[in-house]
Backbone bond lengths (Angstrom), bond angles and torsions (degrees), N, CA, C in turn:
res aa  C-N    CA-C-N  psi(-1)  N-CA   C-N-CA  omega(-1)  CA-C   N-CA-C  phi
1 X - - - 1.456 - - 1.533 110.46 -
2 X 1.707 108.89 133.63 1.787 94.00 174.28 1.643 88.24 -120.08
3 X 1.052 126.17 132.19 1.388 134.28 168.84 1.788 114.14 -112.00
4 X 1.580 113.84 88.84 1.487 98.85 -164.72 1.454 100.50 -105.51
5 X 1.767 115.80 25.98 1.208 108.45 152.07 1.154 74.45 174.73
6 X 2.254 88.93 161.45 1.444 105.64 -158.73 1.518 101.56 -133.02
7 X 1.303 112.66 158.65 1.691 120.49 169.43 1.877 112.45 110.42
8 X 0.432 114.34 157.89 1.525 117.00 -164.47 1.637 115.02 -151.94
9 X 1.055 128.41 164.90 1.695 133.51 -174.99 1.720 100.22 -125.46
10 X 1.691 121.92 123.73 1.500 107.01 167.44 1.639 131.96 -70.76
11 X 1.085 125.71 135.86 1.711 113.25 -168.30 1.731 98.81 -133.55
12 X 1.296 130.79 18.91 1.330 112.87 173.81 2.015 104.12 175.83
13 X 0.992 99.05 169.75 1.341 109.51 -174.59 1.412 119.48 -41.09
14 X 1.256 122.69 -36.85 1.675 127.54 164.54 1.540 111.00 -49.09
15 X 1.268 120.81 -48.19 1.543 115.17 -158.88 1.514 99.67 -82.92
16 X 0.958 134.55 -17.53 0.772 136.67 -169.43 1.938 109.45 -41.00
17 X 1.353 156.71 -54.19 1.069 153.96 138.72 1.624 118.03 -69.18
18 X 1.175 105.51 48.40 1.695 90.97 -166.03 1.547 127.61 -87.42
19 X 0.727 135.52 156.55 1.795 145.24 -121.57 1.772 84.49 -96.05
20 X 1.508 118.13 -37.63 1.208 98.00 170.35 1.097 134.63 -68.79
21 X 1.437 124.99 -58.13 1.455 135.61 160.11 1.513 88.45 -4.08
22 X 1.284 105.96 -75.98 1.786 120.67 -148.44 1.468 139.72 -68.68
23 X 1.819 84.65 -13.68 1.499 84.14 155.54 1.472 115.70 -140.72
24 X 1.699 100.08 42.19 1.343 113.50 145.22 1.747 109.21 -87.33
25 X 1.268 109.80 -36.23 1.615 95.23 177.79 1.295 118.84 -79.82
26 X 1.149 118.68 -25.07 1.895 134.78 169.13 1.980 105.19 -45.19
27 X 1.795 84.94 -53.87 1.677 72.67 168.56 1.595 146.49 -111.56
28 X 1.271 83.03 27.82 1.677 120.22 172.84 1.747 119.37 64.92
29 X 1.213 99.76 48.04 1.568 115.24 -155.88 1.707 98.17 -67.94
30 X 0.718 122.07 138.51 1.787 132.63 178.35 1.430 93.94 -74.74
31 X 1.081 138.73 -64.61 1.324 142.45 -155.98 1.576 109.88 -75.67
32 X 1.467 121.41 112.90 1.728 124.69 169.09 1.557 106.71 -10.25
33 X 1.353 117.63 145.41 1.337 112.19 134.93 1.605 130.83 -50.59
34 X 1.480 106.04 -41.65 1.390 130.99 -167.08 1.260 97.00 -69.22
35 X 1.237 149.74 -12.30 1.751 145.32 -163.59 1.315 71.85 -90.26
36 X 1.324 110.21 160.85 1.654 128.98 155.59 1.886 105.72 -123.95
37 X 1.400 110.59 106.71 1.435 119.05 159.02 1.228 142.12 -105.33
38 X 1.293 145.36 146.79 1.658 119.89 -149.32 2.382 70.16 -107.06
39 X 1.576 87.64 165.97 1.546 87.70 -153.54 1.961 77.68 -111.64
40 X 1.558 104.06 -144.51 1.707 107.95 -157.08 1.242 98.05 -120.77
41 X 1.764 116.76 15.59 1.282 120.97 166.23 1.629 126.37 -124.75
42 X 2.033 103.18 30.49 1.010 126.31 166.13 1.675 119.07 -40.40
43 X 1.672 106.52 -41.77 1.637 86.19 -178.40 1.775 99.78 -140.40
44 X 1.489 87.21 60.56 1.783 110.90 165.06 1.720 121.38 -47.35
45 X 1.265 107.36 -52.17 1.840 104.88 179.58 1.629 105.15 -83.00
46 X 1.288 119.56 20.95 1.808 97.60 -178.68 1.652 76.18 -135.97
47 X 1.135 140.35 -0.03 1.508 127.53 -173.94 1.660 119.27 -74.16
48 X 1.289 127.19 112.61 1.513 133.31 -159.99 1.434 110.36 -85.55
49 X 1.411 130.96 163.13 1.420 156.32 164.11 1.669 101.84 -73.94
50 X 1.141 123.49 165.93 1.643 148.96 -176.40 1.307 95.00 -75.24
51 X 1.442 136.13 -14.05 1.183 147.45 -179.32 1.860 114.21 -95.14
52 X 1.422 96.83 -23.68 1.570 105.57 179.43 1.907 104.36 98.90
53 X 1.391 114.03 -9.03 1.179 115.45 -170.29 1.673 112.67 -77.38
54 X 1.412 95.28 152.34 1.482 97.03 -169.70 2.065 89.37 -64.63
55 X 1.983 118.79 156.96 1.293 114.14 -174.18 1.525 80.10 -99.78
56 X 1.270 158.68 9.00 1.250 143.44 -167.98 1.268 103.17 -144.42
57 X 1.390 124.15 103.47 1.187 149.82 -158.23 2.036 97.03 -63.42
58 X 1.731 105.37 136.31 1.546 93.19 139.02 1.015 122.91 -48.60
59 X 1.638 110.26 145.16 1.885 138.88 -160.64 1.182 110.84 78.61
60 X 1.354 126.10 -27.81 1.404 116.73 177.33 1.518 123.73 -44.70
61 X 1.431 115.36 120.47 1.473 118.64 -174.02 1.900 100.63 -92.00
62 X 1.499 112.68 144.10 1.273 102.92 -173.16 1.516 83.20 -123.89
63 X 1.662 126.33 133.72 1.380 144.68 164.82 1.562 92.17 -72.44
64 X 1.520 115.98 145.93 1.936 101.23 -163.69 2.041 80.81 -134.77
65 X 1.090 99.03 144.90 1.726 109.88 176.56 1.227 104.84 23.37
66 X 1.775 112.54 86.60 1.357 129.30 167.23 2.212 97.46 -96.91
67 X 1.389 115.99 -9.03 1.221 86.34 -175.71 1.975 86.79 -127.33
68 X 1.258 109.68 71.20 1.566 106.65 -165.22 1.752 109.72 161.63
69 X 1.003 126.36 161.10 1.852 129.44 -179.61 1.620 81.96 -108.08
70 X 1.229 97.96 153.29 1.590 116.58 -174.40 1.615 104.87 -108.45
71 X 1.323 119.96 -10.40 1.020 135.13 150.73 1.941 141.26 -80.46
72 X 1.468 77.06 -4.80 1.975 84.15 170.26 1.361 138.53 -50.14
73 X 1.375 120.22 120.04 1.539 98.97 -158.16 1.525 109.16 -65.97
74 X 1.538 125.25 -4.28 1.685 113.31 173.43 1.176 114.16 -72.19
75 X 1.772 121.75 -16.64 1.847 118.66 162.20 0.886 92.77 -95.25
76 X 1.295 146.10 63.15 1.464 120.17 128.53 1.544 134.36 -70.50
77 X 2.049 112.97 -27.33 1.029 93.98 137.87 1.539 166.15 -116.40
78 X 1.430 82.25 45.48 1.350 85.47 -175.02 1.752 92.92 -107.36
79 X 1.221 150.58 8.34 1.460 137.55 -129.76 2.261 84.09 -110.43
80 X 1.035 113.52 -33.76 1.431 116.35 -170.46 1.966 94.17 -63.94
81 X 1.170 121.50 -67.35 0.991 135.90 142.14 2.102 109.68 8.32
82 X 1.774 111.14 -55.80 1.088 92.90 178.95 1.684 108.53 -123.25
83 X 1.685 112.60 17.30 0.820 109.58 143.80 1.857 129.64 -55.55
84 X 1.142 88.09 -55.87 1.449 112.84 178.64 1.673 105.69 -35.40
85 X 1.490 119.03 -80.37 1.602 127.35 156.14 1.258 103.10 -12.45
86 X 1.495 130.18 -44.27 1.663 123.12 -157.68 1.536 106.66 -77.56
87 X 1.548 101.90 -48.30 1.415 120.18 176.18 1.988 107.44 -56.87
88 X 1.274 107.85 -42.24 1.470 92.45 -176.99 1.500 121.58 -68.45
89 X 1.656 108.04 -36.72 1.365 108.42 -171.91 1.374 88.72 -112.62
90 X 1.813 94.39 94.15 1.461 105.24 162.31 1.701 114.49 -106.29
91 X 1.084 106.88 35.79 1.329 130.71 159.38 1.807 136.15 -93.56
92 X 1.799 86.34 -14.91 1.561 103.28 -169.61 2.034 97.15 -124.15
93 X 1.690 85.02 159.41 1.373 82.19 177.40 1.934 113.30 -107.37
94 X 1.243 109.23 174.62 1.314 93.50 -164.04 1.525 94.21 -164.55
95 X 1.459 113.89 114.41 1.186 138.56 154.06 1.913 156.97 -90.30
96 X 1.125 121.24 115.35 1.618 101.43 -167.77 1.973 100.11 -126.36
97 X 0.771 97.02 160.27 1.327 104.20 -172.78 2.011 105.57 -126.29
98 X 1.428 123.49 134.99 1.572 119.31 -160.66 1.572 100.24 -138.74
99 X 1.283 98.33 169.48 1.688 115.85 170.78 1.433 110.71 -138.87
100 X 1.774 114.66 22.00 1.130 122.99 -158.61 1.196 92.32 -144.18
101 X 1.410 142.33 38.12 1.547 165.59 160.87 1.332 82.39 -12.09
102 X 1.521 112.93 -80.37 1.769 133.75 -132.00 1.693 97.70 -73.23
103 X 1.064 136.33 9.52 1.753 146.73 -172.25 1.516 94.17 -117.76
104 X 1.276 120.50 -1.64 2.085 98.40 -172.05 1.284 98.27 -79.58
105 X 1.247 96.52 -72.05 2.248 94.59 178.10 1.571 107.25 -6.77
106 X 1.305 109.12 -69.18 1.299 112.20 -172.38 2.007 133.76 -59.36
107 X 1.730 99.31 -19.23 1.204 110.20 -177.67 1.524 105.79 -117.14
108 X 1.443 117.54 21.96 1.741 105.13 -178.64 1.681 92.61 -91.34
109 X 1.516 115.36 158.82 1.247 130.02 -177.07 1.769 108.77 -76.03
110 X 1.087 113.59 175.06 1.778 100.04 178.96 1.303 110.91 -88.64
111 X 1.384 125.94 4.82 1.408 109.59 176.49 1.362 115.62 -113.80
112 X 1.168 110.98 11.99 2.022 143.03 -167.01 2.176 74.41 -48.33
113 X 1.739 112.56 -81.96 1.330 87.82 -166.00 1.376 106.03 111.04
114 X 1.158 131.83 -134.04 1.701 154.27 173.40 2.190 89.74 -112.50
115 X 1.128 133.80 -12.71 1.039 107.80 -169.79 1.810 116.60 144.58
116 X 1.115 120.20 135.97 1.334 109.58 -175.95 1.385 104.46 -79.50
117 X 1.613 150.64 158.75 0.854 162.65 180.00 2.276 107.30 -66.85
118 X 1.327 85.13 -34.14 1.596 97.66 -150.85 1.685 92.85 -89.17
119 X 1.301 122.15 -13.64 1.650 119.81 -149.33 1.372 101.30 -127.43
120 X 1.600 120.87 124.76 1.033 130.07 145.36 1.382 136.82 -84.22
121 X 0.901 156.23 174.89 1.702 160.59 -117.55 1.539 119.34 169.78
122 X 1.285 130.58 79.43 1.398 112.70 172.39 1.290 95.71 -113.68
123 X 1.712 99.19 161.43 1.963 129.51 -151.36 1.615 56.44 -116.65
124 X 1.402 102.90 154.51 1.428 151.58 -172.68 1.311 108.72 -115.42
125 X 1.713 137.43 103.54 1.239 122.35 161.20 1.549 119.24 -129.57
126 X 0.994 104.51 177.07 2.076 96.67 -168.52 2.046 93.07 -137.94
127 X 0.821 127.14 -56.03 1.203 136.21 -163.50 1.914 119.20 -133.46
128 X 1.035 113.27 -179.85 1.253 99.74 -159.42 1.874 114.62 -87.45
129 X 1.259 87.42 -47.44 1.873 95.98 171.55 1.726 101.62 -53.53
130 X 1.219 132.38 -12.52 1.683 127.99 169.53 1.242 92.80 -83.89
131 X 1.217 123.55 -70.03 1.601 124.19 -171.53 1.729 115.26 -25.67
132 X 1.429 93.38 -45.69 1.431 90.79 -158.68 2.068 107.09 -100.20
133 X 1.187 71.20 11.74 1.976 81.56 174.83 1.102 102.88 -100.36
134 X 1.890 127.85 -54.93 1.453 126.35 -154.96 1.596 96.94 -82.19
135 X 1.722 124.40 -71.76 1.295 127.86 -155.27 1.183 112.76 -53.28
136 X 1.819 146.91 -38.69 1.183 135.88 145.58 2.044 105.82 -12.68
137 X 1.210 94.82 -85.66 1.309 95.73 -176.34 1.971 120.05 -44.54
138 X 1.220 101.68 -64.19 1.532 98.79 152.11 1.502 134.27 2.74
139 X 1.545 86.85 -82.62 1.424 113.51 176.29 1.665 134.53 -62.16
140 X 1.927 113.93 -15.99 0.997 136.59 162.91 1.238 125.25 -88.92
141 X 1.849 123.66 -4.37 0.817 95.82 -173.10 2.190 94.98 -117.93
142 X 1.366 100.18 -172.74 1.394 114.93 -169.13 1.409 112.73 -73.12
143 X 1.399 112.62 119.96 2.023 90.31 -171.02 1.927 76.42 -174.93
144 X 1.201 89.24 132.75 1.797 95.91 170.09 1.390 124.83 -93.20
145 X 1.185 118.73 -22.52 1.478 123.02 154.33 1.796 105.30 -114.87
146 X 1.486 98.21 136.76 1.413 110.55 169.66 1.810 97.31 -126.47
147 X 1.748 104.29 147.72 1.263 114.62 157.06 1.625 110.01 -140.94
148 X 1.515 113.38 176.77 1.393 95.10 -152.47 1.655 74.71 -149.28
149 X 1.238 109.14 135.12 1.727 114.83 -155.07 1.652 105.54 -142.00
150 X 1.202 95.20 86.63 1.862 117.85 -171.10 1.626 100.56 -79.82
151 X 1.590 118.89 90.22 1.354 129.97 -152.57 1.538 114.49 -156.14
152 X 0.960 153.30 127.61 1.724 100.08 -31.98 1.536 109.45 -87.06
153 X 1.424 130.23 153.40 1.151 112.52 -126.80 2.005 71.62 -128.17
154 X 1.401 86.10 130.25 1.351 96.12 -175.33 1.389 117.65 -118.27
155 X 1.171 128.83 25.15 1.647 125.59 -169.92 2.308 95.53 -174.63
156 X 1.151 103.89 165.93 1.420 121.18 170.47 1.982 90.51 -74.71
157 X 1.328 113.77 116.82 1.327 111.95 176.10 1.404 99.90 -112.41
158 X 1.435 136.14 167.40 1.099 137.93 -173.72 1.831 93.56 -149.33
159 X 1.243 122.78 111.38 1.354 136.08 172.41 1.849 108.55 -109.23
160 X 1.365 118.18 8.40 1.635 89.40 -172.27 1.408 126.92 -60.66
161 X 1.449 118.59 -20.47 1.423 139.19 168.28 1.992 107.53 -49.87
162 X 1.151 109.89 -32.98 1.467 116.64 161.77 1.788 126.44 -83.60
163 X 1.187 105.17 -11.82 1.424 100.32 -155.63 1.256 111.84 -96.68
164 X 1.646 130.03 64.43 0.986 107.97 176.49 1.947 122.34 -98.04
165 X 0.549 87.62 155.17 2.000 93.82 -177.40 1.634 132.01 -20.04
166 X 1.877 65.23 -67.21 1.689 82.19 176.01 1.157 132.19 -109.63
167 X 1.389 117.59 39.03 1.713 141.53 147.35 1.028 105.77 -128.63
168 X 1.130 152.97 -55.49 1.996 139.95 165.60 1.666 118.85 -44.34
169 X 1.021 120.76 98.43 1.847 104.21 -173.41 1.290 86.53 -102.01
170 X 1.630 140.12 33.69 1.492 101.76 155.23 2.054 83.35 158.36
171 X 1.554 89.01 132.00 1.951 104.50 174.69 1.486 102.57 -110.62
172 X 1.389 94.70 133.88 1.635 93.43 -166.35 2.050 100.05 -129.69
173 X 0.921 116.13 119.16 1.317 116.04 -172.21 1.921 126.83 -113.49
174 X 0.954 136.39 153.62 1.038 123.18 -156.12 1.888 100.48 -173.74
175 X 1.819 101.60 144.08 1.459 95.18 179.22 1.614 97.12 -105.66
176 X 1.514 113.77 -173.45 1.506 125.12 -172.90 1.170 112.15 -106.99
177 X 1.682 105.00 139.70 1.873 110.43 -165.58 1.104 100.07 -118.30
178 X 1.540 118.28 147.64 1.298 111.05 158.90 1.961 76.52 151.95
179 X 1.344 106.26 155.96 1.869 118.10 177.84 1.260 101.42 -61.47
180 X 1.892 146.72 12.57 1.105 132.99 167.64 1.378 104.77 -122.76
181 X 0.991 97.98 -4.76 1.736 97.08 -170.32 1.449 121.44 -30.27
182 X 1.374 130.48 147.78 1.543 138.81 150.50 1.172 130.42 -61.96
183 X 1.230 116.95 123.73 1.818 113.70 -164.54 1.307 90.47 -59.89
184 X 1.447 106.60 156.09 1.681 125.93 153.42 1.455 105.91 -123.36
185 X 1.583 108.43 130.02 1.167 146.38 173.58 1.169 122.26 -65.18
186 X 1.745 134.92 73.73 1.380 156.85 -174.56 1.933 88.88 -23.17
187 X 1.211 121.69 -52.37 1.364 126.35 -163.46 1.486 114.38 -56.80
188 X 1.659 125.91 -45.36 1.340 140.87 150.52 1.127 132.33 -37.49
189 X 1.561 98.49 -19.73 1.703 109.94 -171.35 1.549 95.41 -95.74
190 X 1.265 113.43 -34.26 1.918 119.15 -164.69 2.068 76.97 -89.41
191 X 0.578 104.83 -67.75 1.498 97.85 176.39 1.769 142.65 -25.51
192 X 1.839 106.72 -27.81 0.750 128.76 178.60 1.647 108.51 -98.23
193 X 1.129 107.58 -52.05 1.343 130.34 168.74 1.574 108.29 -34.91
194 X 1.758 109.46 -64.83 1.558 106.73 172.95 1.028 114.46 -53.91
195 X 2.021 142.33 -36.29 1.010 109.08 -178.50 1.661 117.80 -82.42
196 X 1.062 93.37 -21.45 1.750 98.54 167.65 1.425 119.05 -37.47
197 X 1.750 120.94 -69.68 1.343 140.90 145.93 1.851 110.22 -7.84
198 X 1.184 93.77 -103.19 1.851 98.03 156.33 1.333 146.46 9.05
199 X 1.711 86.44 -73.68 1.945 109.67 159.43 1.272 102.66 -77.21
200 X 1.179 141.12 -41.45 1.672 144.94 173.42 1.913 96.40 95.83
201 X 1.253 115.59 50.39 1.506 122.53 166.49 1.822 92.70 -108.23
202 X 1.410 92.61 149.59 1.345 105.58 177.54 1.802 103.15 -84.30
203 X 1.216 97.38 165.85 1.469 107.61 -152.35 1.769 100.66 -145.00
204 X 1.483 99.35 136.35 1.593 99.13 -179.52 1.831 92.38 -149.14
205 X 1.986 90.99 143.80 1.123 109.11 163.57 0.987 122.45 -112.21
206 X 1.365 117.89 95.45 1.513 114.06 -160.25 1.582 137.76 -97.46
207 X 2.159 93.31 5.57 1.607 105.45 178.98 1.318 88.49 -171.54
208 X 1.211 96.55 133.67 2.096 119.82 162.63 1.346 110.13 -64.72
209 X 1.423 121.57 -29.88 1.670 116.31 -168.19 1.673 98.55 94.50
210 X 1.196 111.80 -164.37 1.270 131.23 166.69 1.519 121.40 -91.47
211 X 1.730 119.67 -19.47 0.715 126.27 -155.13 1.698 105.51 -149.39
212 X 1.305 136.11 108.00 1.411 128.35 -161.79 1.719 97.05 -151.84
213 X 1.967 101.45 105.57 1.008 115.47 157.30 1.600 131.66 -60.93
214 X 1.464 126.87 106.41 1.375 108.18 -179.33 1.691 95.36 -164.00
215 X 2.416 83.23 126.69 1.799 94.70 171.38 2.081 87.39 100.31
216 X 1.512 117.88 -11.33 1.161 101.03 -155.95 1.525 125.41 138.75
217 X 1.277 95.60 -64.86 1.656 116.51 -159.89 1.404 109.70 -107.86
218 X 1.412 126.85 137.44 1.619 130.60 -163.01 1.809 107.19 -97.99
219 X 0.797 100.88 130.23 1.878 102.14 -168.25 1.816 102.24 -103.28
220 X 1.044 114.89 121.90 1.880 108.44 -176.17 1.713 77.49 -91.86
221 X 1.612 94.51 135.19 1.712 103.87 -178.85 1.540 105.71 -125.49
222 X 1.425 120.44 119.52 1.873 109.21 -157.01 2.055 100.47 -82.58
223 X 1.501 100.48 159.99 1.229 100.03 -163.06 1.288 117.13 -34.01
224 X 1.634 103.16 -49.50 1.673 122.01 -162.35 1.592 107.68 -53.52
225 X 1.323 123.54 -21.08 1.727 118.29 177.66 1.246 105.62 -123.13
226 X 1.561 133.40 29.30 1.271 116.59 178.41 1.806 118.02 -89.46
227 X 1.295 105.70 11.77 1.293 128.84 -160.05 2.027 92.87 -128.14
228 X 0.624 131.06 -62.02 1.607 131.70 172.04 1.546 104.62 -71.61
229 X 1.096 123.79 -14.78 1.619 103.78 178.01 1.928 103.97 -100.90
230 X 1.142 125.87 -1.66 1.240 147.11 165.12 1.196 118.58 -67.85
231 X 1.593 101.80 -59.45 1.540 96.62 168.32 1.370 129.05 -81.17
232 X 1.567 102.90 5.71 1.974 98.57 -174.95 1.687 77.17 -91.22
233 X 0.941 163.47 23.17 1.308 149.84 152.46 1.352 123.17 -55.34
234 X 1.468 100.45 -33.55 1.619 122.29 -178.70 1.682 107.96 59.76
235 X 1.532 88.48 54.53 1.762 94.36 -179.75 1.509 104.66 -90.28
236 X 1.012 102.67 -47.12 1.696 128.28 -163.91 1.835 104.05 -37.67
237 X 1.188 115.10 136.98 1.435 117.05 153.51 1.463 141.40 -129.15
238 X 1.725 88.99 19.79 1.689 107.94 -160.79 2.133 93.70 -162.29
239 X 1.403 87.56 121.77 1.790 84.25 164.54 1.634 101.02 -63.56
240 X 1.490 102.68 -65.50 1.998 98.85 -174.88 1.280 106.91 -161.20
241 X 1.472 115.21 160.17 1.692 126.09 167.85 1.502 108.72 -13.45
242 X 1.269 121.85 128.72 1.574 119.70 169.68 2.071 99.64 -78.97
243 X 1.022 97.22 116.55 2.300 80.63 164.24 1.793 83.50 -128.09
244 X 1.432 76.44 123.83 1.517 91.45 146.85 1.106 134.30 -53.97
C-alpha cells in the first residue's frame, strides 16, 4: 500500500459505510476524515537504504490511495509530485483505483500520452446508474491499462455494453464490510462473472462483504475470511492486470 495522502469526501452510494470513515473512528483519530493530508509516506517508492539503494525492489507493485481517491481535487497539488515518482520507478508497477473517473483528463501530466506503461487505472462502480455514468467516460479516455472494480456491489449490474477485451484487462468484484454492511447477492457475482466469461476478460472475486446472500440464506462472514472464502468459490481467472 502507498498512501501519500489520506481522507476522502463521500459522493455516491458506495461510500456510504466506507472502511475509511470507520477505522478512522475505531482508532479515535482527532483529525476529520473529511480534511485531506498528504501523510509521511508521500515519497515511499523512491525512498533509499544507508547504501543509497532503492528499499523497494524492481517488480514491486505499489496499491496507490487505498485510504483516499487519488483524484481529489485537494491533491491536486501535490498529484504531479507523484506522477513524477511513477515516471522514476519505471521499474515498478503502480496502481489506483477512483470514483472520480470524470477529473482524470484534468489531472494527467503532459507527457501521460495514450498512458504510462507502469500504471493501471480502475473506474470504481457499485450499482448500475454509476456504471452507466462513470465507464462511458472511462472508456474514452487515454490509459493503457484499464480495470473496472464492481465494489461494493450493491444491485444485479449488467456492464456487457462496456466489456470489451481489449481495453478492460480484468472485472474485479467485491461485497461491503463493516457491522452495517449491504448484503451481496452470491447470484450477481455468478452473474457478473458470466458476462465476464462471455467477453473473455478475466474476472476476480475478491471479497464476500460481511454479509453474502446465497441459495436463499444470508451468511455473516467475519472480516478475517471475507477474502479466502471468495476465492474458494473458484470464480477467479486471473491473479491481476499483467503491466508491463
Amino acid at each position: 500500500m502507498w498512501n501519500p495522502w489520506h481522507g476522502c469526501h463521500k459522493i455516491s452510494a458506495g461510500c456510504r459505510h466506507c472502511y475509511v470513515y470507520r477505522e478512522d473512528a475505531a482508532f479515535g483519530t482527532s483529525i476529520p476524515t473529511t480534511e485531506i493530508r498528504k501523510t509521511s509516506s508521500f515519497n515511499l517508492p523512491i525512498n533509499r537504504d544507508r547504501n543509497r539503494n532503492w528499499k523497494f525492489a524492481a517488480g514491486t507493485e505499489f496499491a496507490l490511495c487505498f485510504t483516499s481517491d487519488f483524484l481529489l481535487e485537494e491533491a491536486d497539488g501535490w498529484r504531479d509530485d507523484i506522477w513524477r515518482i511513477m515516471r522514476t520507478r519505471q521499474d515498478c508497477r503502480f496502481f489506483f483505483f477512483t470514483k472520480r473517473i470524470e477529473r482524470l483528463k484534468h489531472c494527467l501530466p503532459a507527457d501521460w500520452g495514450n498512458g504510462y506503461d507502469n500504471v493501471a487505472i480502475g473506474c470504481t462502480v457499485e450499482n448500475q446508474d454509476r456504471a452507466d455514468c462513470r465507464l462511458p467516460v472511462f472508456l474514452s479516455l487515454p490509459i493503457k491499462h484499464r480495470l473496472v472494480v464492481v465494489a461494493p456491489m450493491l444491485e444485479k449490474i449488467n456492464l456487457r455494453q462496456y466489456l470489451a477485451p481489449d481495453i478492460i484487462e480484468e472485472v474485479s468484484v467485491g461485497g461491503e464490510s463493516g457491522k452495517y454492511a449491504r448484503t451481496l447477492d452470491f447470484d450477481w457475482v455468478l452473474d457478473m462473472h458470466s458476462q465476464c466469461r462471455d467477453a473473455d476478460i478475466p474476472f476476480i472475486f475478491h471479497q464476500t462483504g460481511s454479509y453474502l446472500r446465497k441459495d436463499g440464506k444470508v451468511f455473516h462472514i467475519p472480516r478475517c475470511h471475507q477474502h479466502s472464502q471468495a476465492q474458494k468459490a473458484g470464480l477467479n481467472t486471473i491473479k491481476h492486470a499483467k503491466i508491463e
